[in-house]
Phi, psi and omega in degrees: 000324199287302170282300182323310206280307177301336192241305157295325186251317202282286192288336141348270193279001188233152166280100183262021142300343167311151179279313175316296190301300168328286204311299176311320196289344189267325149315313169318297181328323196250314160299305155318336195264353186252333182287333205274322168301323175306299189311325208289325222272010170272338187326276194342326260228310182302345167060085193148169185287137199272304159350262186335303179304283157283007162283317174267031126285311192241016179296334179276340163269324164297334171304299192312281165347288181296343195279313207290327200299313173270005154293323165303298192320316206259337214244100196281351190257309191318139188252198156270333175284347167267327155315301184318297182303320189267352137332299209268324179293329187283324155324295189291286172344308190272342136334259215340285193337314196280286154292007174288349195291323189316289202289353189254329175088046159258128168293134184285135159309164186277127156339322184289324187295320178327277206282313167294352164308296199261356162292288163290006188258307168321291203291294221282325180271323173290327179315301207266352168299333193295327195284322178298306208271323156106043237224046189312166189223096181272000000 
């Protein structure tokens, strides 16, 4: 999580030749790495399979990923704006998949499911935004 923030995002918007910036990026770093120990030392506490508990934290940002990954790979027409939108529907599918069970009063879907869940929900929307929105890249 820590390089995705730093490398994608971070170096993006910042120069990272600056020494401020440089500094703040590095500070972020070490906050993360200090917020994910502090979680671990919550585990005992968390009630449940430490597996489970995190394929569904982070199985709803990894379906999507992969899912943008074989849209490209597989798929030439598809642009960044039909990848972005079918991010955020593969997001939202691996939320539901991960936590829809709570607000609905449902027995949770199986843990195993999330990322192939948000994986086809990711391909099948960028395919059909790319095909509607015609948005081709030559």
């Amino acid at each position: 999580i820590t390089t995705v923030l730093t490398v994608d995002f971070l170096r993006r918007y910042l120069n990272p030749a600056a020494d401020g910036k440089r500094r703040r990026v590095r500070l972020i770093a070490v906050a993360i790495g200090l917020l994910t120990v502090a979680i671990s030392f919550l585990l005992p506490w968390g009630g449940g399979n430490f597996f489970e508990m995190a394929t569904r934290a982070l199985d709803p940002f990894t379906g999507p990923l992969a899912g943008m990954f074989a849209l490209a790979f597989f798929d030439r027409r598809s642009s960044g704006r039909s990848a972005g939108i079918a991010f955020v529907a593969g997001l939202a599918v691996g939320f539901f998949l991960a936590f829809g069970h709570h607000p609905l009063g449902i027995p949770p879907f199986s843990f195993y499911l999330i990322a192939p869940g948000a994986i086809l929900a990711t391909v099948a929307t960028g395919l059909a935004v790319s095909r509607l929105v015609g948005d081709r890249v030559e």
